[in-house]
Backbone bond lengths (Angstrom), bond angles and torsions (degrees), N, CA, C in turn:
res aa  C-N    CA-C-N  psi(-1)  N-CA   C-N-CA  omega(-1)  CA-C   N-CA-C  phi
1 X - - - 1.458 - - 1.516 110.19 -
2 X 1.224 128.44 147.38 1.355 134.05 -155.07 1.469 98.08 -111.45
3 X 1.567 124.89 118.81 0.974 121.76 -177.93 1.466 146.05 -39.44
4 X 1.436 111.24 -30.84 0.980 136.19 -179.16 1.986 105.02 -76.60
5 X 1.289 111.12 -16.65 1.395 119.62 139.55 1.217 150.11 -104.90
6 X 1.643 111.94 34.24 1.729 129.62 -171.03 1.504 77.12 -65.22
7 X 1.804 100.61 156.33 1.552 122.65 152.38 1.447 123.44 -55.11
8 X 1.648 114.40 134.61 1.237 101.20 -173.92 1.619 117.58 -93.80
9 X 1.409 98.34 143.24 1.811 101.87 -158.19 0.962 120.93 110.36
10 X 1.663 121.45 -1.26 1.703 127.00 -178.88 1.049 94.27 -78.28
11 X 1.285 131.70 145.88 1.336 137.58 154.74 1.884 122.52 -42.17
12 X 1.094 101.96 121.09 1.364 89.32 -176.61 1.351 109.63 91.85
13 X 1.656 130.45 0.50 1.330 107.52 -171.86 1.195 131.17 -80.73
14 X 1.284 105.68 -31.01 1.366 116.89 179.18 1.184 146.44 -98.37
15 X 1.629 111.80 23.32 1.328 136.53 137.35 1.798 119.72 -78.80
16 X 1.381 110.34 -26.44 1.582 144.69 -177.33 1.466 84.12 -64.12
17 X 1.209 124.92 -54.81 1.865 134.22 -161.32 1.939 96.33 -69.56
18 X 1.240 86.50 -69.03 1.107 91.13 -169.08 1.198 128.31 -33.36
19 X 1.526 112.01 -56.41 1.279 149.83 175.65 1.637 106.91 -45.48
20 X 1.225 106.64 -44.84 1.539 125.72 162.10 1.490 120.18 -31.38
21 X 1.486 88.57 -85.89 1.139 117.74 -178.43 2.037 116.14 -73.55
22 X 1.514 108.50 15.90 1.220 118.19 172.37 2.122 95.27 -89.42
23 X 0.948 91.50 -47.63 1.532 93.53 -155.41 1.291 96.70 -87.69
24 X 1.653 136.75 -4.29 1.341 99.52 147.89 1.492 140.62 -93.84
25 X 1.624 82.96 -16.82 2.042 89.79 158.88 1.494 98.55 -59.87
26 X 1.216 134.59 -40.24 2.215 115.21 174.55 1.474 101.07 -25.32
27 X 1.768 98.65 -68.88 1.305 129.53 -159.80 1.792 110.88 -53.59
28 X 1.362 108.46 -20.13 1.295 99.85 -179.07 1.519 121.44 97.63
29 X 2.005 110.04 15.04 1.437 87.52 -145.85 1.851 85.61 -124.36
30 X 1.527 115.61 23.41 1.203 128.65 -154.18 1.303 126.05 -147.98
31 X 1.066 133.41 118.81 2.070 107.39 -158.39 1.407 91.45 -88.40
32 X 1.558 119.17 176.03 1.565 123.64 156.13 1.239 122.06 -39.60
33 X 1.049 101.77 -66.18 2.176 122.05 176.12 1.700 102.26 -21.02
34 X 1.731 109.76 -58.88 1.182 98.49 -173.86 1.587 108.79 -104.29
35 X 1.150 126.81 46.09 1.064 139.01 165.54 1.516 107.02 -95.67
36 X 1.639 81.71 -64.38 2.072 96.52 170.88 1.341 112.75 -38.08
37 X 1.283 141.57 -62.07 1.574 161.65 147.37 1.425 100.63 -2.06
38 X 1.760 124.26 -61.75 1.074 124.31 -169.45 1.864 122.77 -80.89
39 X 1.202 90.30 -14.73 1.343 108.49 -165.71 1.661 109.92 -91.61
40 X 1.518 102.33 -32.79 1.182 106.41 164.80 2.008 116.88 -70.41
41 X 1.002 93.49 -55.78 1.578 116.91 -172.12 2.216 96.05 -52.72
42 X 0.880 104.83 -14.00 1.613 111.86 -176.37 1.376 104.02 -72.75
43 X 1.341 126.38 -18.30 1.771 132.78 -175.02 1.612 84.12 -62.86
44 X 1.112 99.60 -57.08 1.878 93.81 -146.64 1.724 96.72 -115.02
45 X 1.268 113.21 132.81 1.357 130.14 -163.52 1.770 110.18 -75.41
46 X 1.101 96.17 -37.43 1.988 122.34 174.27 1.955 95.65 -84.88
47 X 0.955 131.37 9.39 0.973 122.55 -176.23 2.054 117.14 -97.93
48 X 1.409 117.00 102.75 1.228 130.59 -134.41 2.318 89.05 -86.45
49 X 1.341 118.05 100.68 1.309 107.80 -175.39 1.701 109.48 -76.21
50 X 1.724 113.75 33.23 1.575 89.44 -164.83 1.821 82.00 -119.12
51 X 1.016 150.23 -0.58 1.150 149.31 160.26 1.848 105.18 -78.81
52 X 1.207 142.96 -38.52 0.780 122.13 175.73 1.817 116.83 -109.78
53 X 1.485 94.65 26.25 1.673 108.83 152.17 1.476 115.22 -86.16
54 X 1.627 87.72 -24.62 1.854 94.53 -176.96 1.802 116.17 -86.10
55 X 1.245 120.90 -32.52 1.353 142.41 152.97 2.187 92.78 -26.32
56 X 1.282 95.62 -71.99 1.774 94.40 -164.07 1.684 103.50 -81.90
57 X 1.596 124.85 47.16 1.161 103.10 -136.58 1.648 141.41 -55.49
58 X 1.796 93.83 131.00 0.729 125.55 166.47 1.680 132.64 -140.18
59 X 1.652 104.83 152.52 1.272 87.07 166.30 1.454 141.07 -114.96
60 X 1.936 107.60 164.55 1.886 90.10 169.42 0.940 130.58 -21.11
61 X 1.907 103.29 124.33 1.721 88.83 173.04 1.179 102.40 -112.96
62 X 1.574 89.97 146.95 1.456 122.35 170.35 1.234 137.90 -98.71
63 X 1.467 123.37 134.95 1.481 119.01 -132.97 1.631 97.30 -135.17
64 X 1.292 141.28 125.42 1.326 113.42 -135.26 1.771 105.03 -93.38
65 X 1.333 98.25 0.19 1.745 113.23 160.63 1.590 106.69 -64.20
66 X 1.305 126.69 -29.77 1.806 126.07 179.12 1.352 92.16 -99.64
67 X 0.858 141.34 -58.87 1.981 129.53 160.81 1.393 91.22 -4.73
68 X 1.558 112.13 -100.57 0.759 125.77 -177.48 1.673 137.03 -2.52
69 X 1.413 117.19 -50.71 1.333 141.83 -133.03 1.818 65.11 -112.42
70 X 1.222 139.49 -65.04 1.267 137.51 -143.25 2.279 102.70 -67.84
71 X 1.583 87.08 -42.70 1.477 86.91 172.71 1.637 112.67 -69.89
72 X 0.976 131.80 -33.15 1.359 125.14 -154.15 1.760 81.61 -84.95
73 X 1.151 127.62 -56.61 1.727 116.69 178.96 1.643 105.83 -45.35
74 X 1.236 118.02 -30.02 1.187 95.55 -177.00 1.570 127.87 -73.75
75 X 1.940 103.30 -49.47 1.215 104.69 150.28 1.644 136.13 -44.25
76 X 0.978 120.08 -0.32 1.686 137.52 165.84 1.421 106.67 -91.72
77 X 1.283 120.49 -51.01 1.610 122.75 -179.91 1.763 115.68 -54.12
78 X 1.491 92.30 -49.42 1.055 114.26 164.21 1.589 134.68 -43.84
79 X 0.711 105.78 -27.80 1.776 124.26 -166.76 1.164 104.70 -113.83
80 X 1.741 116.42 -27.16 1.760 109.08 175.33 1.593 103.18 -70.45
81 X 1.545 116.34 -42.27 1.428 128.19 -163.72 1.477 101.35 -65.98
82 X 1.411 114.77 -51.24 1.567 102.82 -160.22 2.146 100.26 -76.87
83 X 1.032 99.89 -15.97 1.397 106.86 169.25 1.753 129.35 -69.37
84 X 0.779 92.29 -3.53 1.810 131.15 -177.69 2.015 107.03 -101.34
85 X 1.358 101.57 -21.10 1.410 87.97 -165.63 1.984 98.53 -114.55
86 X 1.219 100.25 159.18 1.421 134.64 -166.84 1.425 104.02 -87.82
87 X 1.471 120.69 132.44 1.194 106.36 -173.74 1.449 132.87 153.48
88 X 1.304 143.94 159.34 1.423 129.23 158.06 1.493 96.13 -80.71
89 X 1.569 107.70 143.33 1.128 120.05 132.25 1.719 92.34 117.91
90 X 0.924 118.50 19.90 1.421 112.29 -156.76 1.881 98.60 -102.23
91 X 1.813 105.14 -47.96 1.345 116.30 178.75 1.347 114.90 -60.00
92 X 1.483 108.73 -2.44 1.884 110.18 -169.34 1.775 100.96 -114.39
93 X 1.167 103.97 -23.93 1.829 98.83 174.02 1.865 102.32 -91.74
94 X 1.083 131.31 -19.34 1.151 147.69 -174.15 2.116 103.38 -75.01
95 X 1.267 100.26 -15.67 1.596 111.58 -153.29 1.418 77.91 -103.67
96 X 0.992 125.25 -89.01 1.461 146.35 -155.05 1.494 98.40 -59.00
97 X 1.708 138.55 -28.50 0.982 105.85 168.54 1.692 120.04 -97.18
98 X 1.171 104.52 -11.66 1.666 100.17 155.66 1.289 135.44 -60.91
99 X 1.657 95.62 -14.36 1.879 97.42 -177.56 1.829 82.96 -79.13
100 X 1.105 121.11 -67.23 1.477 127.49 -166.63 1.959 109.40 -32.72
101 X 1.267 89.01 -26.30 1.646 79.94 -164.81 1.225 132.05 -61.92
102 X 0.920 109.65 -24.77 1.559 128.40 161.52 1.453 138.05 -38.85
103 X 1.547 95.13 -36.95 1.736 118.50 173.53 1.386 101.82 -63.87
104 X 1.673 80.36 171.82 1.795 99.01 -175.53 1.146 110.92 -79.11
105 X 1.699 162.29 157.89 0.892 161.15 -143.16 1.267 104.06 -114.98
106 X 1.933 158.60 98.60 1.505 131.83 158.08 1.094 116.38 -56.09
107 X 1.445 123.81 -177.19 1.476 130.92 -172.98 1.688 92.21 -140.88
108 X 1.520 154.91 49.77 1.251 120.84 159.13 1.366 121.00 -91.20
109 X 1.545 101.40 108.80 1.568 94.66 171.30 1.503 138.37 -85.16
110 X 1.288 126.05 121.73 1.632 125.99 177.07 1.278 114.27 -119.63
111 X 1.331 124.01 108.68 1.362 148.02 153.98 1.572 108.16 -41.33
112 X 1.852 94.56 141.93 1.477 98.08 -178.15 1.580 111.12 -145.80
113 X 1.165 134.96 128.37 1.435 124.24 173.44 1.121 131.23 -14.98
114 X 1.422 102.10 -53.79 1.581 112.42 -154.51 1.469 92.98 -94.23
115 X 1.300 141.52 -36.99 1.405 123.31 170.13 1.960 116.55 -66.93
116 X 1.287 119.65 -33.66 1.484 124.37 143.12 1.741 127.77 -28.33
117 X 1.577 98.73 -49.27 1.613 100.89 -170.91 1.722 83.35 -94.86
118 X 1.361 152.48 -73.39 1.219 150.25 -148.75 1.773 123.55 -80.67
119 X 0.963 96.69 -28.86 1.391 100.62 -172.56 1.361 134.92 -58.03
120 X 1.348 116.50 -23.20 1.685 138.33 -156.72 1.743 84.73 -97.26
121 X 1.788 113.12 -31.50 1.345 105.28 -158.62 1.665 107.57 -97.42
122 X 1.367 99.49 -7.56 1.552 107.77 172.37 1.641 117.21 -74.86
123 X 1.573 103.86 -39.88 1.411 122.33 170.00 1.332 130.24 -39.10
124 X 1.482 92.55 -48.52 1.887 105.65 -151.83 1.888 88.56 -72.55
125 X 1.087 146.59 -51.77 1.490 147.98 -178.08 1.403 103.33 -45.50
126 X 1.675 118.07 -57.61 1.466 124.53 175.49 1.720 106.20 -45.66
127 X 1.309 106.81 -59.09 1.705 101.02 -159.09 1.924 99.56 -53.21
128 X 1.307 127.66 -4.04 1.310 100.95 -173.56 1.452 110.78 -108.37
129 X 1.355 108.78 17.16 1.466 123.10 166.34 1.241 126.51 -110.06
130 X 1.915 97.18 -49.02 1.290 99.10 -166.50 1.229 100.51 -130.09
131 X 1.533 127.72 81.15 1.315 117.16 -157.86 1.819 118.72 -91.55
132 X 1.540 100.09 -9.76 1.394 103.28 164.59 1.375 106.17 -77.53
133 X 0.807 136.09 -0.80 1.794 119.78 -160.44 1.628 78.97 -125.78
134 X 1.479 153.30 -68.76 1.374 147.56 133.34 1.446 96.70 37.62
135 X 1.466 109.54 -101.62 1.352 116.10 171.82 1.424 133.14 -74.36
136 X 1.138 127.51 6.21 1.429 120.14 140.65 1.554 121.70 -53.42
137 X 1.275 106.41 -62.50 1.590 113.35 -176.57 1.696 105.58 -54.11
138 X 1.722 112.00 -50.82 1.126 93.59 -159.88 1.962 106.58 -82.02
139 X 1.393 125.58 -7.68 1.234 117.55 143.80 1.535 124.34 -28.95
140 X 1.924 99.35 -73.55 1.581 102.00 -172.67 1.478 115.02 -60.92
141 X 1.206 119.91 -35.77 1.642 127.11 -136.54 1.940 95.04 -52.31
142 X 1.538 117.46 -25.16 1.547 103.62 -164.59 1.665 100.17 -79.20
143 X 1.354 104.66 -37.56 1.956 108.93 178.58 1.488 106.97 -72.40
144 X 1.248 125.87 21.07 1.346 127.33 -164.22 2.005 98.61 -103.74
145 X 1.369 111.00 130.64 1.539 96.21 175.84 1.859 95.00 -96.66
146 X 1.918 96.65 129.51 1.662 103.13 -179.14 1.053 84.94 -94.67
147 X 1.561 106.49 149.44 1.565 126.50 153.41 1.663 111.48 -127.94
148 X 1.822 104.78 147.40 1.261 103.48 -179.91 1.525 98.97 -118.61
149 X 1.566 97.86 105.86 1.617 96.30 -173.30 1.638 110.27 -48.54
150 X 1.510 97.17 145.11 1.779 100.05 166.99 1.703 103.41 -142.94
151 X 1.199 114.56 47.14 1.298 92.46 161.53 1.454 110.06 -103.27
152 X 1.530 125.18 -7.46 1.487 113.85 172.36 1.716 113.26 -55.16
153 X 1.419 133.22 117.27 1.552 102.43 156.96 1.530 136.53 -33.94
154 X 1.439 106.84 155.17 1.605 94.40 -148.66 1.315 91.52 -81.52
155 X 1.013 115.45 -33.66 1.842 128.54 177.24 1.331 128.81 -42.65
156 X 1.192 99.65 -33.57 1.760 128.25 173.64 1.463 120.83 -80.22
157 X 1.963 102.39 -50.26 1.511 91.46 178.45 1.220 116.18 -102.27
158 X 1.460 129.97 0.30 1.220 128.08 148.42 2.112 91.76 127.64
159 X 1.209 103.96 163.30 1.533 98.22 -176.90 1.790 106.78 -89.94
160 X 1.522 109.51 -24.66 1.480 111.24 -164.84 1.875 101.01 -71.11
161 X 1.244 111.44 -33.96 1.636 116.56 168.28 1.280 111.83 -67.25
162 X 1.337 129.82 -61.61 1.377 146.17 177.22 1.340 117.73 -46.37
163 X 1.332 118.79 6.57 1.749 135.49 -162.45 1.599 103.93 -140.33
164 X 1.455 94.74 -33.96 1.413 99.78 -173.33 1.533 145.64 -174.61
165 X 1.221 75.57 88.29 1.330 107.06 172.50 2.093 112.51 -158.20
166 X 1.501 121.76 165.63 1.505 117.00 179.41 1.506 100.45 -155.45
167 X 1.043 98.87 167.09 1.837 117.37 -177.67 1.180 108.31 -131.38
168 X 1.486 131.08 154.29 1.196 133.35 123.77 1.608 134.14 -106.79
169 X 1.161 110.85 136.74 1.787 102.61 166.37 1.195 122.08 -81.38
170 X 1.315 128.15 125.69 1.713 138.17 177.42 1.326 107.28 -101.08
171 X 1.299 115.89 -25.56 1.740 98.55 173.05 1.941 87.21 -163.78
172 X 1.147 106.22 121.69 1.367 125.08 161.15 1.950 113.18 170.13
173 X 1.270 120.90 -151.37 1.484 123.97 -174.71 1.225 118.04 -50.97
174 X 1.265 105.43 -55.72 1.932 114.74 178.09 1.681 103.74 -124.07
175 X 1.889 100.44 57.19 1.912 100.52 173.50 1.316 95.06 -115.76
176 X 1.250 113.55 177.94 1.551 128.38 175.73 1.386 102.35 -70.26
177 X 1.161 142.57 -29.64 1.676 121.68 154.90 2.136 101.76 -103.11
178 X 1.020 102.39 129.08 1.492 115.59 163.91 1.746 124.93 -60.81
179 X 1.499 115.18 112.83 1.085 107.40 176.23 1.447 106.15 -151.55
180 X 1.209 115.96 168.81 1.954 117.49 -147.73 1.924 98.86 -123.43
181 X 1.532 93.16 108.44 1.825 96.05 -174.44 1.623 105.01 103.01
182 X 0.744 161.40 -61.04 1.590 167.38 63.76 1.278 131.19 88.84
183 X 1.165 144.46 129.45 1.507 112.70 156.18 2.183 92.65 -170.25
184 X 0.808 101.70 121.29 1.802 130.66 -179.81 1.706 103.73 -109.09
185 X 1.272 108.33 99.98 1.654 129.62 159.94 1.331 135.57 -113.87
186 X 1.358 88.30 178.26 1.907 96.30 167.01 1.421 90.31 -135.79
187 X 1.691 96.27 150.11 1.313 103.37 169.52 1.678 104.81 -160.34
188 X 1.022 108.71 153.09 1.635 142.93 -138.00 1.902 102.46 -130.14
189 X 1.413 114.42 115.03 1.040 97.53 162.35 2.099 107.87 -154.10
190 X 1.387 122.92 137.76 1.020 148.78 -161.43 1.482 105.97 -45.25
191 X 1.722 95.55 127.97 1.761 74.00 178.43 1.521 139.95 -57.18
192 X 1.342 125.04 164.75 1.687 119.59 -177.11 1.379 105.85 54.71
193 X 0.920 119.60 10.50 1.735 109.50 156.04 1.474 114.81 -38.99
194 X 1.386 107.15 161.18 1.476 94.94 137.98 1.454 94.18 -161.19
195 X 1.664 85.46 133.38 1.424 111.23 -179.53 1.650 120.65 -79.67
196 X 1.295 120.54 98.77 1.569 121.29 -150.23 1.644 109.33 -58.92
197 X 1.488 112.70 179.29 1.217 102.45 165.15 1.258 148.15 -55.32
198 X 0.872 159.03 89.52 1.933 141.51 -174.33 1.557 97.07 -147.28
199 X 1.502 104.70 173.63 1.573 150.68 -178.52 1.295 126.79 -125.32
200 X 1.245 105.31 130.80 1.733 97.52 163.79 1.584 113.29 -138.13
201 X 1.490 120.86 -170.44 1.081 115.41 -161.84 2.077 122.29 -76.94
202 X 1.740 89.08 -28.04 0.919 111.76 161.37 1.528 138.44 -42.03
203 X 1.154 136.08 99.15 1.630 132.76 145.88 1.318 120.49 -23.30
204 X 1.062 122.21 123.73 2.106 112.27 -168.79 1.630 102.74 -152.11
205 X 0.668 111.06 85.67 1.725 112.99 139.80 1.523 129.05 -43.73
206 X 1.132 128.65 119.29 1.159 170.93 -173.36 0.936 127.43 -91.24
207 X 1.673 148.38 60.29 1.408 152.32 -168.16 1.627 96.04 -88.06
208 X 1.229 139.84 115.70 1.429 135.70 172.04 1.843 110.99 -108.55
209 X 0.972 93.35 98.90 1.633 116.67 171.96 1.502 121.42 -50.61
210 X 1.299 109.46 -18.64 1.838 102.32 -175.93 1.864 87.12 -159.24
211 X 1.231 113.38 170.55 1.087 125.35 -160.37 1.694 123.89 176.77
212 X 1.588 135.49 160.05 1.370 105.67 27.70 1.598 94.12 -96.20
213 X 1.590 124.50 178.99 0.869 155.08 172.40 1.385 137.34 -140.64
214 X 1.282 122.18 121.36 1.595 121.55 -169.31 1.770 118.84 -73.69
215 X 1.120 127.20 137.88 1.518 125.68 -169.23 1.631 89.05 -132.18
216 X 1.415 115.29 158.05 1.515 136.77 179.02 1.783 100.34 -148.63
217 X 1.130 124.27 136.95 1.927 127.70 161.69 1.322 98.19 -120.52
218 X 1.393 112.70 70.83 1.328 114.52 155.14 1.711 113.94 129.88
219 X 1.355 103.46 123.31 1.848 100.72 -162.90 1.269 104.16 -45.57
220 X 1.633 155.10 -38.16 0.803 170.96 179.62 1.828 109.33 -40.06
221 X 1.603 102.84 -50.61 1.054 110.70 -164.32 1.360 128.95 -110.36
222 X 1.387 123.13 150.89 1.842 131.79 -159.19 1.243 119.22 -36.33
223 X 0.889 132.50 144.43 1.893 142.78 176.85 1.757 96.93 -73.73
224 X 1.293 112.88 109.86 1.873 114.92 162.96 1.478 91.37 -83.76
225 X 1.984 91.70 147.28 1.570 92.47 143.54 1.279 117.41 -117.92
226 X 1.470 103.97 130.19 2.156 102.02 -171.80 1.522 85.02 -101.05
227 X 1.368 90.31 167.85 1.777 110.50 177.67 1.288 87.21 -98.64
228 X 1.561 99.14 -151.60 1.556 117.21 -164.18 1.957 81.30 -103.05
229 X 1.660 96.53 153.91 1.630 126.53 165.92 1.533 97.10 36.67
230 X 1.754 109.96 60.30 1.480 129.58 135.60 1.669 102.41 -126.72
231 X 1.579 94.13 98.54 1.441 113.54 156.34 1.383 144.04 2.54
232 X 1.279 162.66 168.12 1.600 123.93 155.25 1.963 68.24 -150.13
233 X 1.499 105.23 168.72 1.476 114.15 174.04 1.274 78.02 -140.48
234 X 1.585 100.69 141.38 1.640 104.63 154.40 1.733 113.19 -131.97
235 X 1.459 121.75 97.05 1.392 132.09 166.77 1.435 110.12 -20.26
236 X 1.010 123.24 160.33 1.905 125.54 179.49 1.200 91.54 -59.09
237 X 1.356 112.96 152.45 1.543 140.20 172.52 1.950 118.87 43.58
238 X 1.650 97.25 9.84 1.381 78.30 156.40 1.072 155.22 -76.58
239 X 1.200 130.07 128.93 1.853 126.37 -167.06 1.576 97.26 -51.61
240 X 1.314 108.34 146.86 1.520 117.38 160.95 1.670 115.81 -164.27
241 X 1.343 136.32 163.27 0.812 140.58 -178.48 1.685 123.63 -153.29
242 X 1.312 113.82 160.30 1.402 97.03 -155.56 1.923 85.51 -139.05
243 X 1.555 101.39 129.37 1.789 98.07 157.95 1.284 101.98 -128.47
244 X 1.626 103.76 133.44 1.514 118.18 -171.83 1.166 100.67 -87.51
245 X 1.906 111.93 148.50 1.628 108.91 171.30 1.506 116.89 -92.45
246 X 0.889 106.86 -167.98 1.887 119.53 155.49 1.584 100.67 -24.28
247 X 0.766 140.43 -90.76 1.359 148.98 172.28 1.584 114.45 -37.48
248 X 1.979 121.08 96.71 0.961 98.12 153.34 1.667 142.01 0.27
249 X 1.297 127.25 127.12 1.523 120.47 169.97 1.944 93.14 -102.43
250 X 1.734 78.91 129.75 1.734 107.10 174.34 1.421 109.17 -125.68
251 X 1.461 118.36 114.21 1.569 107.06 -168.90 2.012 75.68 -128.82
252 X 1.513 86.07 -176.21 1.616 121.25 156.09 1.382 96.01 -125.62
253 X 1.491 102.74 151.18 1.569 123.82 -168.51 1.736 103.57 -138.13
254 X 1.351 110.26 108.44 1.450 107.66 149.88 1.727 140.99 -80.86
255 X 0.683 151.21 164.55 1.828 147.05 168.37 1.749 91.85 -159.41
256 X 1.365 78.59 111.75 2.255 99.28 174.47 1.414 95.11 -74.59
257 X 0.878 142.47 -53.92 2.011 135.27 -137.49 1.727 86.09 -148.00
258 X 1.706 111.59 162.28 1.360 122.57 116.57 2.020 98.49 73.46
259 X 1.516 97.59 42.48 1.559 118.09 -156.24 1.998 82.66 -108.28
260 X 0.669 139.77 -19.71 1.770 123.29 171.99 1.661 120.63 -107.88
261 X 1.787 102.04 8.88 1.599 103.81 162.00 2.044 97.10 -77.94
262 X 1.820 119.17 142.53 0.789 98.83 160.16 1.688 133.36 -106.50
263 X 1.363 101.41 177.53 1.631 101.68 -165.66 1.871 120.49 -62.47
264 X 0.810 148.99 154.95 1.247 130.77 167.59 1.431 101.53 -147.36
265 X 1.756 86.50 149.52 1.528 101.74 175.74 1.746 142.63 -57.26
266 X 1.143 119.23 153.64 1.948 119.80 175.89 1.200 92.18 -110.12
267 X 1.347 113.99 115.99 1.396 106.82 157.59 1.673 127.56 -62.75
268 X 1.445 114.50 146.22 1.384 100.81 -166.21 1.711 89.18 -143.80
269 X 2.112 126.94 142.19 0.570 101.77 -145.75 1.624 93.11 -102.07
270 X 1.475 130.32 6.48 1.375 147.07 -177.34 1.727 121.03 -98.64
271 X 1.701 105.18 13.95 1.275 102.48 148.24 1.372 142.43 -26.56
272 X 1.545 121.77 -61.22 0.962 122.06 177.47 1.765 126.98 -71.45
273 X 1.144 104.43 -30.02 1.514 99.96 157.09 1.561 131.56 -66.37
274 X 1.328 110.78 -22.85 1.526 120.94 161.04 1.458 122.05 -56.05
275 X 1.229 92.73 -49.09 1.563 114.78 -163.82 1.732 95.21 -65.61
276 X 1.459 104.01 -54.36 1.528 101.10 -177.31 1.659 113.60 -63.72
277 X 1.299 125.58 -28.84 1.388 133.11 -159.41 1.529 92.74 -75.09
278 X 1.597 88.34 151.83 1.581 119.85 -163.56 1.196 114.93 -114.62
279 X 1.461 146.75 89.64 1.835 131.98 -156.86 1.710 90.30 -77.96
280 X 1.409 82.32 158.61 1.698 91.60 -178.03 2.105 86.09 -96.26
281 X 1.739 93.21 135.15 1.696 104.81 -169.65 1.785 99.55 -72.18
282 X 1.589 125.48 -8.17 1.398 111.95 176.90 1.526 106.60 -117.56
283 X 1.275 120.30 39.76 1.639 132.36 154.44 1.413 119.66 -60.32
């Protein structure tokens, strides 16, 4: 943990801060103003320097050693929750991200609309369940790199998905911990979506954080409505589909094996009634 993010109230912290934040004003990476901020705030150890960074405004700074510290809690939050759930598939995403844990942590962060406009509103339902994992995510989510997949054609998966919805990787090929076959996320998608049919080669677990939400395995077959933190497994190449309600959908996503074949679409011929359909938010 990077000093300049010790807990506040540790003994000693806030000379620890200071001290911090001395050597990167050396470094150049800090003006006086918020030097002053730290230097004052060093009297008292419980004494919080990000309210009176905001006074001169400015903001917390972030140091990519406390980046850091925010993802790796999350991947911990993470691993208590899906460890909690019932299910196939749970002992095999549980495996693969404990081998990963070990690695060094990256920090690239990329900001994305749709986690900007949705995210705060996916949260607020979580914090009254799961309020460590609540604020884990919303700690990491800014050091988090979003991506809005586009290799589906846009034609295929529809534009209202293709606009909106984002992911991040926390531990796989290109996640903040590196691991080979793999890949442990979050992913975010807009309310009333609907996420069309398709498959991929991948095994994926499905932790869904807010809810309810409609699921289908196969155009053929009935619309479920799951609540929030009932599981879904999907075996390689099973069809599945997802319509989001009122409520942002916020899951964690596993894939054991076979994570850089990509997914492709089922055509289905009741799209447009999905797309229009409305879940009732107390299902």
């Amino acid at each position: 943990m990077s000093n300049l993010s010790l807990p506040l109230g540790a003994k000693g912290s806030g000379r620890a801060r200071y001290a911090a934040a001395m050597d990167m004003y050396q470094q150049g990476l800090i003006s006086p103003a918020a030097l002053e901020v730290y230097r004052i705030a060093s009297a008292r150890d419980g004494q919080d320097p990000a309210p009176m960074l905001a006074e001169i405004g400015m903001k917390p700074i972030v140091t990519p050693a406390y980046a850091a510290d925010h993802i790796a809690r999350l991947i911990d939050e993470a691993d208590r929750y899906i460890a909690t759930l019932p299910g196939r598939g749970v002992a095999e995403v549980r495996a693969g991200l404990n081998q990963a844990r070990a690695g060094l942590v990256q920090v690239t962060p990329q900001t994305n609309t749709v986690v900007d406009q949705h995210l705060d509103a996916a949260l607020a339902p979580l914090r009254a369940t799961h309020l460590a994992l609540a604020q884990a995510i919303e700690a990491a989510a800014p050091h988090l790199t979003w991506i809005t997949y586009d290799r589906y054609p846009p034609d295929e998966i529809g534009a209202d998905f293709a606009q909106g919805h984002a992911y991040a990787s926390l531990i796989g090929e290109a996640g903040n911990l590196v691991a080979r076959d793999y890949d442990l996320g979050i992913f975010l998608i807009a309310p009333h979506v609907l996420y069309r049919d398709h498959h991929h080669a991948a095994p994926e677990l499905y932790a869904p954080l807010t809810g309810p939400h409609g699921w289908r395995f196969g155009p053929q077959t009935p619309l479920i409505i799951k609540p929030a933190h009932h599981p879904v497994w999907n075996d390689a190449h099973r069809p599945h589909m997802t319509k989001v309600g009122p409520t942002p959908f916020l899951a964690l996503f596993g894939w054991t094996c076979d994570v850089t074949q990509a997914a492709e679409v089922i055509p289905a011929f009741d799209w447009p009634a999905l797309e229009a359909l409305r879940l009732d938010p107390l299902t």
